[in-house]
DOZANU-536505 format. One record per atom (N, C-alpha, C): residue in three letters; atom name; x, z, y. Coordinates in steps of 0.02 Angstrom, whole numbers. Layout:
// DOZANU-536505
{site 'ala'; 'CA'; {X; Z; Y}}
...
This chain:
// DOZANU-536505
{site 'unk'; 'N'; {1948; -70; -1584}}
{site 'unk'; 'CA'; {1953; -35; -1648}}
{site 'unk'; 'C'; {1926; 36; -1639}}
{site 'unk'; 'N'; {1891; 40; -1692}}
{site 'unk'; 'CA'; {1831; 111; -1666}}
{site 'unk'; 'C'; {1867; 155; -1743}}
{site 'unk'; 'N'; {1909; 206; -1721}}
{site 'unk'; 'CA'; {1932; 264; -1765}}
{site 'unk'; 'C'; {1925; 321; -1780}}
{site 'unk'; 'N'; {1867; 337; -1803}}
{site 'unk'; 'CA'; {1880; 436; -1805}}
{site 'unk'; 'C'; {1897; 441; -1843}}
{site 'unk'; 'N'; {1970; 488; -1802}}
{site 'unk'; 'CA'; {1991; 529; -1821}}
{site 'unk'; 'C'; {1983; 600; -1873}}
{site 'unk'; 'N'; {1946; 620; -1868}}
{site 'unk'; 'CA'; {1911; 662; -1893}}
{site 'unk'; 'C'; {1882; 659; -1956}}
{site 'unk'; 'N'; {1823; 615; -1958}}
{site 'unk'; 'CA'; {1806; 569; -2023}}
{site 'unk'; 'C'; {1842; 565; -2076}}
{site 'unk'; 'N'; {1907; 543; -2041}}
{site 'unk'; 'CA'; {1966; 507; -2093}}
{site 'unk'; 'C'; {1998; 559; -2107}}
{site 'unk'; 'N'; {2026; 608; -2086}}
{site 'unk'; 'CA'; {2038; 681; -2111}}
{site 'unk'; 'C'; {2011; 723; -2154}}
{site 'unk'; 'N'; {1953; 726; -2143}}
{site 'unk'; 'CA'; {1890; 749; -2179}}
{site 'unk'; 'C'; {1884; 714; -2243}}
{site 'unk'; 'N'; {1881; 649; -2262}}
{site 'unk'; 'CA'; {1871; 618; -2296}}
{site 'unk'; 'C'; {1909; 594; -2356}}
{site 'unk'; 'N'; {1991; 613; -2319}}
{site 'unk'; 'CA'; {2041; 617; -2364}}
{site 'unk'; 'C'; {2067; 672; -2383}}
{site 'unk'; 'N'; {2043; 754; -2389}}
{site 'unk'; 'CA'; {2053; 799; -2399}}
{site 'unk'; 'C'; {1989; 798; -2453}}
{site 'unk'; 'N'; {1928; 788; -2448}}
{site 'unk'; 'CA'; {1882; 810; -2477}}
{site 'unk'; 'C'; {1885; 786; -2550}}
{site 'unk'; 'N'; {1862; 873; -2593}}
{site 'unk'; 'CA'; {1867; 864; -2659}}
{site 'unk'; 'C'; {1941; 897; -2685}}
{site 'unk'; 'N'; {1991; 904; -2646}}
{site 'unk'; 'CA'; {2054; 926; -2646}}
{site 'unk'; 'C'; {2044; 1008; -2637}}
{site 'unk'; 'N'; {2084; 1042; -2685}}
{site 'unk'; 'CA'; {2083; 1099; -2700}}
{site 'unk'; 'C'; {2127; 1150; -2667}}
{site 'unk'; 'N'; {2145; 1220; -2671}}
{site 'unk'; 'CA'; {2159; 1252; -2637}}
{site 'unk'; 'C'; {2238; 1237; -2605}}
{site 'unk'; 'N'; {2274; 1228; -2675}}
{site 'unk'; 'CA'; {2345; 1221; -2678}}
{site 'unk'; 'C'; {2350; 1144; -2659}}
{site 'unk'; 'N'; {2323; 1082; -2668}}
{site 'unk'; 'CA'; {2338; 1043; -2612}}
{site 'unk'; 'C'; {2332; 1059; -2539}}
{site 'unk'; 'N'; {2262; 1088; -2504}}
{site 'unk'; 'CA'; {2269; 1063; -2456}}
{site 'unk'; 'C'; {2326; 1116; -2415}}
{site 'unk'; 'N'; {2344; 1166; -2465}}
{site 'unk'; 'CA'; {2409; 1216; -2430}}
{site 'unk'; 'C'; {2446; 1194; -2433}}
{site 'unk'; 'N'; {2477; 1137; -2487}}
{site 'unk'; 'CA'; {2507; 1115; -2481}}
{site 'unk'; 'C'; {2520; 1054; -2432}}
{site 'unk'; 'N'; {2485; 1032; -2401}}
{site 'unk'; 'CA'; {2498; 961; -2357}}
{site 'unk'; 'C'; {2507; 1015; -2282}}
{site 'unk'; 'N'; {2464; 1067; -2286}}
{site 'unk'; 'CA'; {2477; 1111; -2216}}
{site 'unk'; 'C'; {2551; 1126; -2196}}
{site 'unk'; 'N'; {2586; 1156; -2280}}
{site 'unk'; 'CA'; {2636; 1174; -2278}}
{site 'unk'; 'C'; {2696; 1136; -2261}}
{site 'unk'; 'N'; {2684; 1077; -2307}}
{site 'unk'; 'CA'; {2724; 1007; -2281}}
{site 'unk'; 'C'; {2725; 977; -2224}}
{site 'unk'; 'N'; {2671; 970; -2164}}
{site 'unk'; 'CA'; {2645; 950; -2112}}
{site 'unk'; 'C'; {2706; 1005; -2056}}
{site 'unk'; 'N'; {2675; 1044; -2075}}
{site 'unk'; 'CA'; {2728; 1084; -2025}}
{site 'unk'; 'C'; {2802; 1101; -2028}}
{site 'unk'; 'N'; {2819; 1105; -2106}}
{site 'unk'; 'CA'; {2867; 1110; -2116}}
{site 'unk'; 'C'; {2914; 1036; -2094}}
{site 'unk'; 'N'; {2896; 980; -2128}}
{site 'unk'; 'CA'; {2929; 921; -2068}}
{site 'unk'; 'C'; {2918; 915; -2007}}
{site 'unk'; 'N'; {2873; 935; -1960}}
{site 'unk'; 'CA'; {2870; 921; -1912}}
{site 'unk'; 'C'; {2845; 872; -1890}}
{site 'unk'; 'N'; {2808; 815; -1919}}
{site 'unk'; 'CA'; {2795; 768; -1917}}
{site 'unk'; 'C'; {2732; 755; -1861}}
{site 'unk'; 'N'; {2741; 710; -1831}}
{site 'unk'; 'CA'; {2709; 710; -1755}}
{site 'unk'; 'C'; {2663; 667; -1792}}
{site 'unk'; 'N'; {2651; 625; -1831}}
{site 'unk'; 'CA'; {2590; 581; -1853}}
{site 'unk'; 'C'; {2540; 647; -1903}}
{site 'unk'; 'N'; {2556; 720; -1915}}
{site 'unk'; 'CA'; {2502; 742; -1948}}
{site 'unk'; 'C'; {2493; 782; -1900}}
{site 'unk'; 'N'; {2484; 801; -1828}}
{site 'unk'; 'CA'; {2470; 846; -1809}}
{site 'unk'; 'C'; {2393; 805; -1793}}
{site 'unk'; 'N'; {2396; 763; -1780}}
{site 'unk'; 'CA'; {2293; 775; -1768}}
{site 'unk'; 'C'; {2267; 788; -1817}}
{site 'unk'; 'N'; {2286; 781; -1902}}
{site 'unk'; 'CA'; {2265; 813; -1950}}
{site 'unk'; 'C'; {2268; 881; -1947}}
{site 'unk'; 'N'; {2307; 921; -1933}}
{site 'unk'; 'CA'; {2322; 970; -1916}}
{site 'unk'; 'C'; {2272; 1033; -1867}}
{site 'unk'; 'N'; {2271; 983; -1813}}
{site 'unk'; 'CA'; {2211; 976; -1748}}
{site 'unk'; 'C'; {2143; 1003; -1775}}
{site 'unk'; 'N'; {2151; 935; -1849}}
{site 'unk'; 'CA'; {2073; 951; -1850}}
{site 'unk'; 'C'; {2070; 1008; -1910}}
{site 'unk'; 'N'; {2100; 1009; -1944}}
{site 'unk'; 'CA'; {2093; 1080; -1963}}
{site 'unk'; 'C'; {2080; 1137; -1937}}
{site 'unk'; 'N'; {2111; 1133; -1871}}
{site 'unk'; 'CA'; {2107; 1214; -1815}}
{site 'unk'; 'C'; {2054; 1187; -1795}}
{site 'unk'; 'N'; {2015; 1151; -1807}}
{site 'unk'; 'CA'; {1950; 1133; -1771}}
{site 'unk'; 'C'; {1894; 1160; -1808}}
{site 'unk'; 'N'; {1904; 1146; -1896}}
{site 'unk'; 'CA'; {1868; 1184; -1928}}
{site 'unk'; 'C'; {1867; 1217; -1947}}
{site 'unk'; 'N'; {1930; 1281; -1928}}
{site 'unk'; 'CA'; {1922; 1350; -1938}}
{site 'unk'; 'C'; {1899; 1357; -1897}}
{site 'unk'; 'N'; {1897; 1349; -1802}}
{site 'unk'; 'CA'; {1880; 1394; -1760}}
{site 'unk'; 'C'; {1817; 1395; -1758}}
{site 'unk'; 'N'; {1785; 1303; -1784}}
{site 'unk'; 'CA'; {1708; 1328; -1776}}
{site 'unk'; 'C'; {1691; 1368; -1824}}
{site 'unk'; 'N'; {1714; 1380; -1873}}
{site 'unk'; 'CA'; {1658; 1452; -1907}}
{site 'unk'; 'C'; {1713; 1493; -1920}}
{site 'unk'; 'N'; {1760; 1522; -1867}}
{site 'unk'; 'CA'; {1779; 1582; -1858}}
{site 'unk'; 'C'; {1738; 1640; -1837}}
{site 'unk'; 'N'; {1739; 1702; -1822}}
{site 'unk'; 'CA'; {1701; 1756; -1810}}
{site 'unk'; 'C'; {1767; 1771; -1739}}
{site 'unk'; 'N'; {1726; 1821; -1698}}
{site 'unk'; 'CA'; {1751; 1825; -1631}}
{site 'unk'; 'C'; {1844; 1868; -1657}}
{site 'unk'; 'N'; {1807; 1889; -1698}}
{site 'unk'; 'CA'; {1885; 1933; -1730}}
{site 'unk'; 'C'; {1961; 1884; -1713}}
{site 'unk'; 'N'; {1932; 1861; -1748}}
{site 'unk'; 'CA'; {1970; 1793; -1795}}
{site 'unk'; 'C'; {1997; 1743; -1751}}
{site 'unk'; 'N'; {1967; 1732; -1707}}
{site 'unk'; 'CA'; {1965; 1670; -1650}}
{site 'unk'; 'C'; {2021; 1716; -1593}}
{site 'unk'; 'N'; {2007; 1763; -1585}}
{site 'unk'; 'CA'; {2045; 1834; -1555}}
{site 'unk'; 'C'; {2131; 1826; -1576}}
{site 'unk'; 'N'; {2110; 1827; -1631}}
{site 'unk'; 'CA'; {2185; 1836; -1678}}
{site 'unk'; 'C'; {2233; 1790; -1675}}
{site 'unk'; 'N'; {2180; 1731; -1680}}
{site 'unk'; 'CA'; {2227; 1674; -1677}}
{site 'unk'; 'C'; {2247; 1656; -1623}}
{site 'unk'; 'N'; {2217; 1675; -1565}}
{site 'unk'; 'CA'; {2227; 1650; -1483}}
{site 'unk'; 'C'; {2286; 1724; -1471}}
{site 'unk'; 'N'; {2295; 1757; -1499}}
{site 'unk'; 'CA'; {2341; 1816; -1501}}
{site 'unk'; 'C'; {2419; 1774; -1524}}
{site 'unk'; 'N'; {2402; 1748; -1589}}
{site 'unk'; 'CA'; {2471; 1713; -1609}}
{site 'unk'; 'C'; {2482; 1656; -1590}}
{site 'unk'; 'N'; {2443; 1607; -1550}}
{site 'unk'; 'CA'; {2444; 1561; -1521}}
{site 'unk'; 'C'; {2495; 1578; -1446}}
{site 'unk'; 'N'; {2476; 1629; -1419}}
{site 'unk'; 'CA'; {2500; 1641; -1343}}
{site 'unk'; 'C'; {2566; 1673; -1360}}
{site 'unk'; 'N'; {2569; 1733; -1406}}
{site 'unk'; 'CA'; {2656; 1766; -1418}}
{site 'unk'; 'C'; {2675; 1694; -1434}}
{site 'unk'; 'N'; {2666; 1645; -1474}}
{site 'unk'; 'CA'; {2712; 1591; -1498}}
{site 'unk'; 'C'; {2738; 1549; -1460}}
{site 'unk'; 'N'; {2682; 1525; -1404}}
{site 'unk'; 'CA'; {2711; 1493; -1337}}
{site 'unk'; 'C'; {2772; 1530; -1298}}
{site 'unk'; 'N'; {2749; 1586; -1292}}
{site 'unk'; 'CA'; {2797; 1622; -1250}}
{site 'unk'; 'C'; {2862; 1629; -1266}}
{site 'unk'; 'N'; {2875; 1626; -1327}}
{site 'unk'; 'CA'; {2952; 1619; -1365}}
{site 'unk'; 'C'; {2969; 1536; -1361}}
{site 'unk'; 'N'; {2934; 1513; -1371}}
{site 'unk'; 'CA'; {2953; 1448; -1370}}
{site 'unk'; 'C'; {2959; 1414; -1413}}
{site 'unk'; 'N'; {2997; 1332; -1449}}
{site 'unk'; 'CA'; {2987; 1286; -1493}}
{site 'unk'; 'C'; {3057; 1304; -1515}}
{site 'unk'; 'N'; {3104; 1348; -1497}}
{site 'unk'; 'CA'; {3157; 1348; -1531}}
{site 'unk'; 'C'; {3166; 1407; -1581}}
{site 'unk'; 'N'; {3144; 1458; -1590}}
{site 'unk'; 'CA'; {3116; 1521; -1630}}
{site 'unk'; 'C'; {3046; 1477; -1653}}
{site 'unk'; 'N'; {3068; 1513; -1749}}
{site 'unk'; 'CA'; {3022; 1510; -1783}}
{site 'unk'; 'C'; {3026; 1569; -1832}}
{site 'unk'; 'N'; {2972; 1584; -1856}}
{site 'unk'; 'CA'; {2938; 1644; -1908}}
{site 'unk'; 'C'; {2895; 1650; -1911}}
{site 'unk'; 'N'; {2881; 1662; -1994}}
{site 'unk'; 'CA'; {2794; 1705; -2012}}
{site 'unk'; 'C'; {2761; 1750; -1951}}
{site 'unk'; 'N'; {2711; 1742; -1917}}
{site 'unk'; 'CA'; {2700; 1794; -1868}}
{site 'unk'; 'C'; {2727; 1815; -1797}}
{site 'unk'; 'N'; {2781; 1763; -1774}}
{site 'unk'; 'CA'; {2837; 1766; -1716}}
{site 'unk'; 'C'; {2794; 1765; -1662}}
């Protein structure tokens, strides 16, 4: 069985407007749900490729403080 992933993400977002797809982001994380994180995945996939060095900076900034606290602390910006 031959699946991309990706494709199928892509493909079921597309055409969907601002406030959906914030909204499925918002939902996605907010349950926790281990079946949308490769959706998820691929989203951080298509921001980073057309991020600017800034940006990619920033996020590898809130990426690393967030590890370091850990999965039991959560917040906007933690």
């Amino acid at each position: 069985m031959d699946i991309n992933i990706r494709h199928h993400i892509i493909n079921n977002f597309q055409g969907d407007d601002f406030n959906t797809l914030r909204n499925a982001i918002e939902e996605s994380v907010k349950e926790k749900d281990e079946l949308t994180l490769p959706g998820l995945g691929v989203f951080f996939e298509l921001i980073w490729e057309n991020a600017d060095q800034e940006l990619k900076n920033n996020l590898i900034e809130i990426i690393r403080k967030r590890v370091q606290k850990g999965l039991q602390e959560k917040g906007p910006n933690s």
